[in-house]
Every structure is written in C-alpha cells, then in structure tokens.
Kinemage of the C-alpha trace (Angstrom):
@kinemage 1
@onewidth
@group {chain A} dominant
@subgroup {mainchain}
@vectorlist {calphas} color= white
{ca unk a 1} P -238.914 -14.517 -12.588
{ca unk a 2} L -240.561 -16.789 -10.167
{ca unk a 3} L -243.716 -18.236 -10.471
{ca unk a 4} L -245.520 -16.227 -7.852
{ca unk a 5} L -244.782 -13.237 -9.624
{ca unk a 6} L -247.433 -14.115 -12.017
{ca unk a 7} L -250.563 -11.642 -11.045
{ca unk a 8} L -250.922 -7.873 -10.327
{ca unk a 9} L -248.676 -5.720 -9.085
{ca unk a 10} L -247.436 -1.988 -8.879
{ca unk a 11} L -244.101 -0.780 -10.769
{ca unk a 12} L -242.394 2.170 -9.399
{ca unk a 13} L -241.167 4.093 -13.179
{ca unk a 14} L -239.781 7.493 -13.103
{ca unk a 15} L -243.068 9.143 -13.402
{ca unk a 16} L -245.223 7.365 -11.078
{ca unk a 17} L -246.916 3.412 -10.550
{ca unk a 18} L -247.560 1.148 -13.125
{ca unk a 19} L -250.034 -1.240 -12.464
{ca unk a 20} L -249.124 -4.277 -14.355
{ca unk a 21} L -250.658 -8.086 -14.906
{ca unk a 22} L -248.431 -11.041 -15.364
{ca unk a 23} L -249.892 -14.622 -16.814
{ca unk a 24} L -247.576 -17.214 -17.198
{ca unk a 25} L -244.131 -17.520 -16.807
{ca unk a 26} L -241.200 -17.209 -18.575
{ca unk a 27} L -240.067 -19.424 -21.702
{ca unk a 28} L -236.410 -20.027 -22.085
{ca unk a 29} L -235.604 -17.098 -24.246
{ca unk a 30} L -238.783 -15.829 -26.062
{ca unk a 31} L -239.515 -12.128 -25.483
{ca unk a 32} L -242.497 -11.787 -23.129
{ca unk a 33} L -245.330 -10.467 -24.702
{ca unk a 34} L -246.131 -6.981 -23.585
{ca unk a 35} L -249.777 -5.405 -23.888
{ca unk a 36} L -251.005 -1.641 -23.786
{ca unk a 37} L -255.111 -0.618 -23.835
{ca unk a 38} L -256.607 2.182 -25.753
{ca unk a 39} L -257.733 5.296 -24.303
{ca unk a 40} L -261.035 4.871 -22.469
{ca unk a 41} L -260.081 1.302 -21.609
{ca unk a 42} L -257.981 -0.983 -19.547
{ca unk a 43} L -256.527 -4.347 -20.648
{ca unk a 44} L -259.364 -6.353 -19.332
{ca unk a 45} L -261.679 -4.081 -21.543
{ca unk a 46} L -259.681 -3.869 -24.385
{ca unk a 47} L -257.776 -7.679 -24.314
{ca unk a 48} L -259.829 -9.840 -22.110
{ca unk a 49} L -261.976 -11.315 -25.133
{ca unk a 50} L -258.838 -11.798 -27.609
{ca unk a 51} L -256.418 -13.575 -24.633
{ca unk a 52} L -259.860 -15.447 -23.759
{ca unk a 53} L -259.715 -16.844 -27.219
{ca unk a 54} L -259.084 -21.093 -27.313
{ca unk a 55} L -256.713 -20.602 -30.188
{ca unk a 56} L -254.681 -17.345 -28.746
{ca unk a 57} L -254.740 -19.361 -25.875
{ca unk a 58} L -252.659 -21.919 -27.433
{ca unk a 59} L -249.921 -19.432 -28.424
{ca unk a 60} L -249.970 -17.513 -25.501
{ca unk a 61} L -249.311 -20.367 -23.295
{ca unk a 62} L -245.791 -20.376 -24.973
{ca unk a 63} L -245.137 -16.587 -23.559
{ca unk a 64} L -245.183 -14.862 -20.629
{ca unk a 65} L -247.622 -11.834 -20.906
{ca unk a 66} L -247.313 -8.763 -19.178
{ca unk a 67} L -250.597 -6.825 -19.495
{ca unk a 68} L -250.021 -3.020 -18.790
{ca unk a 69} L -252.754 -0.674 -17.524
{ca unk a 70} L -252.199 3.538 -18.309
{ca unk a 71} L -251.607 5.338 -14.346
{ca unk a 72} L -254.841 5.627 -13.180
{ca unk a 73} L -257.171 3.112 -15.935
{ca unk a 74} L -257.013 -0.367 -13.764
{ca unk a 75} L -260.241 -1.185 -12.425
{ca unk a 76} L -260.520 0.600 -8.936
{ca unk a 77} L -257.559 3.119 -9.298
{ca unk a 78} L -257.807 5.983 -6.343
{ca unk a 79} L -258.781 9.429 -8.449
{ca unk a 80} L -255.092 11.293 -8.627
{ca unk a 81} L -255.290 14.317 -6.485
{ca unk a 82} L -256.149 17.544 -7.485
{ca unk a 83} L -253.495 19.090 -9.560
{ca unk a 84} L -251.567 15.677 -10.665
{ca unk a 85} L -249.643 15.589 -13.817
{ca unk a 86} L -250.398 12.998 -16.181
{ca unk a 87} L -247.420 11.475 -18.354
{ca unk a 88} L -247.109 12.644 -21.407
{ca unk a 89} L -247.203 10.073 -24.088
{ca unk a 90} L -243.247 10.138 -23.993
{ca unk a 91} L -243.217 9.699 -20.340
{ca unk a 92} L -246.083 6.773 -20.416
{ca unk a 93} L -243.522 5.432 -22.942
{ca unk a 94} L -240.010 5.909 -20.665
{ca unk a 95} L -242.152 4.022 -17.807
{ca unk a 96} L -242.090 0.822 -19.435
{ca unk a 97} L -237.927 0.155 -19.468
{ca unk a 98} L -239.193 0.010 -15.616
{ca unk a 99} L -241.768 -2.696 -15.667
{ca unk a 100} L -238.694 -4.836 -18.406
{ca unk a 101} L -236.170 -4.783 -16.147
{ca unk a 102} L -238.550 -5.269 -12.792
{ca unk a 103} L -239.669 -8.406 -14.155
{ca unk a 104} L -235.826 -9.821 -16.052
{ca unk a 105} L -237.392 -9.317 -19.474
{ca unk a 106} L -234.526 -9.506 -22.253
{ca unk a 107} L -237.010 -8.212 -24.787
{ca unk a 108} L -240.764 -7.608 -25.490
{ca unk a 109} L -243.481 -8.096 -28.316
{ca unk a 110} L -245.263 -5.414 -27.749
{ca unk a 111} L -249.539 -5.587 -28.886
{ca unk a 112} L -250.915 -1.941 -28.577
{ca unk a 113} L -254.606 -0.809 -29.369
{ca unk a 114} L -255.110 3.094 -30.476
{ca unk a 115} L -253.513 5.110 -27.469
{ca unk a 116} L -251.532 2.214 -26.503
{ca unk a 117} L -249.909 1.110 -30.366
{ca unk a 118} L -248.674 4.796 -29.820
{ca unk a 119} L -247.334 4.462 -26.571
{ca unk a 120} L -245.684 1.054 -27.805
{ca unk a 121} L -244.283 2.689 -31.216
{ca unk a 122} L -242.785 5.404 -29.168
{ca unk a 123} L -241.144 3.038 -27.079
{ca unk a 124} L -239.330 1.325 -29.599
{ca unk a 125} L -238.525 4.316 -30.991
{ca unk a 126} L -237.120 5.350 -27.473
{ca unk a 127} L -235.911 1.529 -26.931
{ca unk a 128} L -235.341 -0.397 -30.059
{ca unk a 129} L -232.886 -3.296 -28.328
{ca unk a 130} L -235.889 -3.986 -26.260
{ca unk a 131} L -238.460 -4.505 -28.669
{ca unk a 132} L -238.365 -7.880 -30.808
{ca unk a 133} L -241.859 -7.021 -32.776
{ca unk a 134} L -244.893 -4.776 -32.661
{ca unk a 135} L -248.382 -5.097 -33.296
{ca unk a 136} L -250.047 -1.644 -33.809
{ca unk a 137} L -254.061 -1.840 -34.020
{ca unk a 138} L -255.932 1.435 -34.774
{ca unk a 139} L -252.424 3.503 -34.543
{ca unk a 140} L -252.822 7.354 -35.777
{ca unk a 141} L -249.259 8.396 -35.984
{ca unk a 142} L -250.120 12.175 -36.359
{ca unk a 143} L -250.455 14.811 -33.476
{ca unk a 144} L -252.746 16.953 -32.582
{ca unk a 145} L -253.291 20.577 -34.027
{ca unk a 146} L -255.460 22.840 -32.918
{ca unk a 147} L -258.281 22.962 -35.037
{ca unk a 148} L -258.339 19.318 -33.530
{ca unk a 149} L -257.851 20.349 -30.080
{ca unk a 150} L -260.704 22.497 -30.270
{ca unk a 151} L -262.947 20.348 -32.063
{ca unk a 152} L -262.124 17.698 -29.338
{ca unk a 153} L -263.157 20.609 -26.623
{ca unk a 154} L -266.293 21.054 -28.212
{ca unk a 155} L -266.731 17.566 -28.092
{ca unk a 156} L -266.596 17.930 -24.340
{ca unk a 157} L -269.144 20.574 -24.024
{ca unk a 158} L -271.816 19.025 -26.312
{ca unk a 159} L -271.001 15.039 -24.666
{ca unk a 160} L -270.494 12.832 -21.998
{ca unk a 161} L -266.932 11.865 -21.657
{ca unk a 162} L -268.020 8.336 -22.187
{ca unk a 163} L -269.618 9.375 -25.626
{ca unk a 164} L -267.048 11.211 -26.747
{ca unk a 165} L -264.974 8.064 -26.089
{ca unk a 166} L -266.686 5.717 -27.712
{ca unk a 167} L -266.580 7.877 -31.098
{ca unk a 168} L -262.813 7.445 -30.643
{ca unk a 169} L -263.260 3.592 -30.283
{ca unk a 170} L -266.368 2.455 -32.469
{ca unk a 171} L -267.173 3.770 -36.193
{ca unk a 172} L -270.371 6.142 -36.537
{ca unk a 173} L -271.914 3.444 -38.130
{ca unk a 174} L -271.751 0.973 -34.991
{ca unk a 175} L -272.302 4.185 -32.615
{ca unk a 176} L -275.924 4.631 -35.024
{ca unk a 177} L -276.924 1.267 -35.084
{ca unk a 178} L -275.897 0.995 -31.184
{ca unk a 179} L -275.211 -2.716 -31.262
{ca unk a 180} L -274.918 -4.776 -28.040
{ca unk a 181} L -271.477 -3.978 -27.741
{ca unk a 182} L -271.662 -0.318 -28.022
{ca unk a 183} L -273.881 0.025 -25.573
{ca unk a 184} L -271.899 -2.357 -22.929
{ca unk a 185} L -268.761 -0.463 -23.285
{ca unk a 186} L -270.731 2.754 -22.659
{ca unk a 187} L -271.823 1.217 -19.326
{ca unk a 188} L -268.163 -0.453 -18.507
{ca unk a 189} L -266.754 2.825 -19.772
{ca unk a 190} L -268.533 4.898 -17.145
{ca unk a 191} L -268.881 2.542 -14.038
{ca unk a 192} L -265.558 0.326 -14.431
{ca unk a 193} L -263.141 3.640 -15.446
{ca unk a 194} L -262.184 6.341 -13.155
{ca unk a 195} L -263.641 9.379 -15.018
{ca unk a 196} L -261.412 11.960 -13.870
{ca unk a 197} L -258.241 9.676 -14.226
{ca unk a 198} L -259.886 9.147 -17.909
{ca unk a 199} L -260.324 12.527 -18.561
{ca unk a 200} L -256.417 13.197 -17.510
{ca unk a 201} L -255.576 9.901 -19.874
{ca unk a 202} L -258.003 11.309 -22.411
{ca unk a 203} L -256.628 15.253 -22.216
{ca unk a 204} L -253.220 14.164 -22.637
{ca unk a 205} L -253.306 11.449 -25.716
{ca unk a 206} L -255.542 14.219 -27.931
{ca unk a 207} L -252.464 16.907 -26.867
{ca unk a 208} L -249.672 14.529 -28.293
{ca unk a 209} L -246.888 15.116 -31.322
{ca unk a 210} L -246.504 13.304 -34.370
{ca unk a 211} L -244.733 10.153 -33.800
{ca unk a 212} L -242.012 11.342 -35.894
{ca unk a 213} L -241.346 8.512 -38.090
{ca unk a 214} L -240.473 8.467 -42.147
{ca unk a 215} L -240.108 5.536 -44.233
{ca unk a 216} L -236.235 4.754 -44.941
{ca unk a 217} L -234.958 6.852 -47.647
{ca unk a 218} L -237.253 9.165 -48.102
{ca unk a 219} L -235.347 11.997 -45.974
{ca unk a 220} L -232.298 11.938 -44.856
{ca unk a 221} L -231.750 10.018 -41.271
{ca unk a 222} L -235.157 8.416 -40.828
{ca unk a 223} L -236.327 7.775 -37.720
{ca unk a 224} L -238.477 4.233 -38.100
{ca unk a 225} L -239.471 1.010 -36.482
{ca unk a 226} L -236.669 -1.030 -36.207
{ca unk a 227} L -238.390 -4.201 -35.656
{ca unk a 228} L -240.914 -6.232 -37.088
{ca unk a 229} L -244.488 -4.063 -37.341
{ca unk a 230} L -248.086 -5.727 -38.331
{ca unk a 231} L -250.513 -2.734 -38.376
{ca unk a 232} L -254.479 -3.626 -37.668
{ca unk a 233} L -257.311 -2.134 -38.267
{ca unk a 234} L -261.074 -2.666 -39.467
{ca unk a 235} L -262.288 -1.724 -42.790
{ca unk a 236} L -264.759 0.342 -41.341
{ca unk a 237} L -263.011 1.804 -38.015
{ca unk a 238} L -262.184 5.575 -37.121
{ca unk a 239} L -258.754 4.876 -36.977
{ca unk a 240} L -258.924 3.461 -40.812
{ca unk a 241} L -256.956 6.614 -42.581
{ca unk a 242} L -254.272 6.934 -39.477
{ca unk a 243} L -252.838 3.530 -40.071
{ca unk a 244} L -252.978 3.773 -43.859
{ca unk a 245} L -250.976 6.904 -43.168
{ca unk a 246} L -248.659 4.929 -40.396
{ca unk a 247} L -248.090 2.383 -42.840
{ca unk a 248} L -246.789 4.536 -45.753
{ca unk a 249} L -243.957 6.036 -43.036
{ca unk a 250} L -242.910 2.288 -42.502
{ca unk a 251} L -240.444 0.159 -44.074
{ca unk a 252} L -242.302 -1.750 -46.242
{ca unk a 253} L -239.830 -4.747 -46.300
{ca unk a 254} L -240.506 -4.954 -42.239
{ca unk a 255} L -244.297 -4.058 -42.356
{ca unk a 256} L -247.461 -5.948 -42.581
{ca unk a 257} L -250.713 -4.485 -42.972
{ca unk a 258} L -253.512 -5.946 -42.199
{ca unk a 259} L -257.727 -4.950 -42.548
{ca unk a 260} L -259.581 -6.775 -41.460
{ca unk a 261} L -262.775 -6.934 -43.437
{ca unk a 262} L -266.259 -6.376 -42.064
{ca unk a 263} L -264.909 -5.067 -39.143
{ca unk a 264} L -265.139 -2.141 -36.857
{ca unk a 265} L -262.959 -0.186 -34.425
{ca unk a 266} L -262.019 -2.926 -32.307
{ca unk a 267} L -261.251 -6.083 -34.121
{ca unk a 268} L -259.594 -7.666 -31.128
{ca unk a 269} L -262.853 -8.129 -29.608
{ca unk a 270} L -265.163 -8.656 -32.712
{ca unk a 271} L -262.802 -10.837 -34.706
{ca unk a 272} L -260.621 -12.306 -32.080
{ca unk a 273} L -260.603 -15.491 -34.486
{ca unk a 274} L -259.208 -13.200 -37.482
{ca unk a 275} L -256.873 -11.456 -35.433
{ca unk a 276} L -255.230 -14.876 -33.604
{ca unk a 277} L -254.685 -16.249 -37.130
{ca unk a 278} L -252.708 -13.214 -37.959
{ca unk a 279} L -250.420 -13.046 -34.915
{ca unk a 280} L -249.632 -16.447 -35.471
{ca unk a 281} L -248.944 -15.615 -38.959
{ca unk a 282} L -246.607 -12.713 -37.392
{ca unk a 283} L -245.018 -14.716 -34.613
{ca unk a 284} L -243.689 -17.788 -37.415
{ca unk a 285} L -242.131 -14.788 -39.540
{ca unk a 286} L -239.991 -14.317 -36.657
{ca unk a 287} L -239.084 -17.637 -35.994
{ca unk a 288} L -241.455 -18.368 -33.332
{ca unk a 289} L -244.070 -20.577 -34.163
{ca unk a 290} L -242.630 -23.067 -37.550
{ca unk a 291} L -244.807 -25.810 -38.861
{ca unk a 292} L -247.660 -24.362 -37.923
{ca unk a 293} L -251.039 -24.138 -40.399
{ca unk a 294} L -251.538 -19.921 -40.475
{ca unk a 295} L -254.514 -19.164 -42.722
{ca unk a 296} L -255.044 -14.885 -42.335
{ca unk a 297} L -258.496 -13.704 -42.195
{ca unk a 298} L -259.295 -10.024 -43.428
{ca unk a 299} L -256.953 -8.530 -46.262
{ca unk a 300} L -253.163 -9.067 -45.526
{ca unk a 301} L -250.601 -7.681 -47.678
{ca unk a 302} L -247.296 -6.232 -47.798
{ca unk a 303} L -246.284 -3.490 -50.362
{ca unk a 304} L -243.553 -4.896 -52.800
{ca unk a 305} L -240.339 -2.443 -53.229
{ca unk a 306} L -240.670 0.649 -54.945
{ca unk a 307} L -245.043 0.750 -54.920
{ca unk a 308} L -246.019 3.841 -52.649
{ca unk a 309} L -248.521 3.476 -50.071
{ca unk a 310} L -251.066 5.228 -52.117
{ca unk a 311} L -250.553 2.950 -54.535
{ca unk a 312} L -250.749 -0.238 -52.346
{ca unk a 313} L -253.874 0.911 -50.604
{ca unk a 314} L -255.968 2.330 -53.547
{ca unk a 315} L -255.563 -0.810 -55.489
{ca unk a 316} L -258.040 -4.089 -54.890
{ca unk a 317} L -256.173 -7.450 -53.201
{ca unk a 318} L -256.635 -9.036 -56.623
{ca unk a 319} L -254.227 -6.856 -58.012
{ca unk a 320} L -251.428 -7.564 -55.393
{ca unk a 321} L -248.994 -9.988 -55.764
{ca unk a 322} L -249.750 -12.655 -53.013
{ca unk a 323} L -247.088 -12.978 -50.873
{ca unk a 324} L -245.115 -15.831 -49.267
{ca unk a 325} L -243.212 -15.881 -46.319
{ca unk a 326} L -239.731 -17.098 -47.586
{ca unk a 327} L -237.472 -17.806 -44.076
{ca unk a 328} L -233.959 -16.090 -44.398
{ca unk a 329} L -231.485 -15.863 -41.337
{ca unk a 330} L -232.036 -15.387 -37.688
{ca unk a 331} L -236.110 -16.784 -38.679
{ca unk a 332} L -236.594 -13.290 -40.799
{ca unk a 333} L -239.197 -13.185 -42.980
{ca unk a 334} L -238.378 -12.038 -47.135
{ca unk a 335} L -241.393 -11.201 -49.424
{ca unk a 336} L -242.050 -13.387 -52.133
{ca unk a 337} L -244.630 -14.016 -54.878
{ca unk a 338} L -246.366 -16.930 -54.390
{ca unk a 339} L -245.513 -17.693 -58.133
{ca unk a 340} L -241.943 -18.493 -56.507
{ca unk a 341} L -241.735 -22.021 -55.726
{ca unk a 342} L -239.801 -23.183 -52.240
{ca unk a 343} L -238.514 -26.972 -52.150
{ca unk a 344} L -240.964 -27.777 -54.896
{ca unk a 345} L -243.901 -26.815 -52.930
{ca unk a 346} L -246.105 -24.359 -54.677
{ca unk a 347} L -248.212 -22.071 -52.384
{ca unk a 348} L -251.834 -20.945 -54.179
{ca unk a 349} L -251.873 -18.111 -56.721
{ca unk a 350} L -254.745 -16.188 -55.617
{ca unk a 351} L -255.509 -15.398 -52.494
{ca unk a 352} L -259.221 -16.208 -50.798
{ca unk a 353} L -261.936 -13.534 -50.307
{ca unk a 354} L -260.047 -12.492 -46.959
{ca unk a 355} L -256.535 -13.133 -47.836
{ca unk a 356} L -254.589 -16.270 -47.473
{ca unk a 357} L -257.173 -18.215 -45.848
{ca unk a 358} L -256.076 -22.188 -46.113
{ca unk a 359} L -252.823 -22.022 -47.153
{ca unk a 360} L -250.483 -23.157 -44.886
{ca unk a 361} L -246.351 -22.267 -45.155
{ca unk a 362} L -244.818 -25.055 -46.065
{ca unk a 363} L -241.799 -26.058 -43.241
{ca unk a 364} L -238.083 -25.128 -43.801
C-alpha cells in the first residue's frame, strides 16, 4: 500500500461506497487494525478520543488502521435519495472483504462499538481467514422481535431521533444526570450526523437477526468466533446484559471478558486509559506486543472449562481464579492460575480492585 494512500477515501463494495480512513502504513506482516462506529456515530465520534490516547498511540503506531464509517454516517455524507436501500447488517458486513482487498490487507483486527462489534462479529462469521482477533464493546448478539420493534417505534413518536439515540449509547443514569458528555454528543449527534441517513442506519440495526452463534459443544455444528474475542463493556452501560449473554455463546478458552468498572456506555471515550491497557493485554496474547508491562483496569476474567456463564458472571472477581497468560504455539494464549509458576517467576495471587493492575507477564 503506498504511503499516500494513508487518508480518506471511497470503496466501491457490492452494495454501495464505503467511506474509509487510513493512518499509517503497513507493518511487515501484522494485520491492519480495522475499526467500525456504533449506531448514531461515526469513527471520529465514537474512536477519536481512544486513538487520541498517548499510550494507544504507542501501539497503534505499530499498525496500520483502517477506520470505517457505516454508508451515509461520515461527517458531510449527501442524504441518500428518496427510496434508497440501506444494507442490511449482513450486507454492511459483505462490504468490508471490499475495503481488505482494496487496500492489500492479508488480515484484520477488527475493534467494533455496539452496531459496529455486530457488523465485525458477522464478518468473521462470514470471513473467518480474514479476521486475526476481535474486540466487541457493547455487542447485543440477539435480534430484534417485535415487541422490540414496536417499543423502538414508540420511541420515535414520543423522541427526537437524537434522544432516542443516546438511550442506545449512554445508561439512564448518565442520560438523568446529563453530564458534559451527554449533552455534547446530543449536539454532535444532531448537527455532525445526517439525520435521515441515521434514521436509515438506525431503522435497519433495530430490524436485525440474532447473530447466530452457540458456544462449541453445546449443539451440534456451532457456529462461533473463530478467532481471538475480548468483549467490553461498562458496569453500568445499556448494553451490560447483551454481552454477558454474547459471552456465554463464546468459546470460553478464546474469550476475554472484560467490565470495566465505574463505567458507562462508552468506555472508549471515558476510560480510554482502561481500555488501552486491555488491548495491549489482548494484542501480547497473540503474539504481538511481548515484553511489554500490561496492567488491566476494570474486571478482566476468563471463565475456566466447564463453569457456565451464569456462573462466571454471578460470582464476585475474588472468587475467580486469576488468570495468567501462559504463551503456547503460534503466540496463543492458554489460561492458567496464577498459582502456576512459569520459569520460576510467580505472578500475584489476588488480583487488584480492578483486575490485574501491576502485574506485568513475565517474558518467554
């Protein structure tokens, strides 16, 4: 790819333009990084503050990062014409093989907020050679009925789009207290985002399927994530129960799942510290970043084999096994208490109040 590339530019896919945002450049063989915004947003709204972040900064400068914006959600997109068709969620996912093999990409991380992590799962679902490792942040893996569908068009009748937005992005008890940031997303929200694009963008991701996923073994020819899979969300989000759920249809030998405490609906932008320290964290379990000092703010875990998802996420952090990240082959990451001992280093017992926060993995 050559350096000019890097900037904005329109992909032709099968169903329409992409507009897309490249920073950086290629690294030898590392998977470019490959964003998608939540619905309501674009990826200057929803990623600007966590890319802006010194210390993500630092890791991204290692990656080439393709920032993808939803047809229509870039700031000043034309309103589609009267009668246009948005993608369904499938289709927004079978556009993105498009904007891979424009720019050479062998492979992508994917980071995907609400809308987007579903967008992203379905694309690996679609597309597993091309995805190296997701991270899903406020995912809800379940479709829409249509008690749901009609308490979303009541919605409509008794808000402002922009409201009724915001109530998808923010927890009631930021939208009550109507902090700062609340009320400067309303304003970006209505002035930077095409309202009847949104409303198209909006219609369609409250009209989509279950993602169809089961954890392995439970029935018969699974579908699940392939790759790698940190899920995200606040303790105190809307989206808190949907990636609980996601996470019990995971592999749990594959998935991390982290909440992020004293947090709301979009940690990327109040905790960007939090959430840096944890893709870090993500990117050395694949082999990416080694030797590197990863202390995880919030409450990381994984579930060991055999404990159900109920199980994992009724019980406190105290009474979870800490885990340590024990490299196997190809820079995979195994589970292991920390009671284990590696090379006669011996990692803490207990984790801190917000999960492993000091401890740094000791180098192969």
């Amino acid at each position: 790819m050559p350096e000019c590339w890097d900037g904005e530019h329109d992909i032709e896919t099968p169903y329409g333009l992409l507009h897309v945002v490249i920073r950086g450049s290629p690294k030898g063989n590392r998977p470019a990084i490959l964003t998608y915004h939540d619905v309501g947003l674009n990826h200057k709204l929803c990623f600007n503050t966590f890319f802006n972040f010194e210390d993500m900064q630092e890791i991204t400068k290692h990656f080439v990062v393709c920032h993808v914006d939803a047809p229509g959600q870039q700031v000043g997109a034309s309103q589609f014409p009267q009668g246009y068709q948005f993608p369904s969620m499938e289709q927004l996912a079978a556009m993105l093989p498009s904007v891979v093999q424009h720019f050479g990409f062998k492979y992508v991380i994917g980071i995907g907020v609400g809308a987007g992590a579903y967008v992203l799962a379905k694309f690996a679902l679609i597309f597993p050679d091309l995805v190296e490792g997701l991270v899903l942040m406020n995912i809800d893996p379940n479709g829409k009925g249509w008690i749901d569908w009609a308490a979303t068009k009541l919605s409509g009748l008794t808000s402002t789009l922009p409201d009724t937005v915001l109530s998808h992005l923010f927890s009631q008890e930021e939208l009550v207290s109507n902090t700062e940031l609340v009320q400067s997303y309303r304003q970006q929200i209505s002035n930077v985002v095409n309202q009847a694009n949104l409303q198209l963008f909006w219609n369609m991701y409250n009209s989509r399927r279950d993602l169809d996923i089961s954890r392995p073994g439970t029935v018969p020819n699974a579908k699940t994530l392939r790759c790698p899979v940190m899920l995200v969300v606040g303790d105190n989000a809307p989206a808190e129960d949907g990636v609980v759920e996601c996470n019990s249809k995971l592999d749990p030998t594959t998935t991390t799942f982290l909440k992020m405490a004293d947090s709301g609906g979009l940690p990327q932008v109040t905790q960007p510290g939090k959430l840096t320290e944890a893709f870090k964290y993500f990117l050395q379990g694949m082999g990416y970043i080694s030797g590197a000092c990863v202390s995880l703010g919030g409450q990381a875990y994984r579930e060991r084999p055999g404990e159900s998802s109920q199980e994992s996420n009724s019980r406190p952090p105290g009474d979870r096994a800490p885990l340590q990240p024990v490299w196997g082959q190809a820079g995979q990451r195994e589970a292991k208490p920390h009671s284990e001992t590696r090379r006669g280093h011996r990692a803490p017992e207990v984790p801190g109040e917000h999960g492993w926060d000091g401890w740094c993995p000791q180098p192969a």
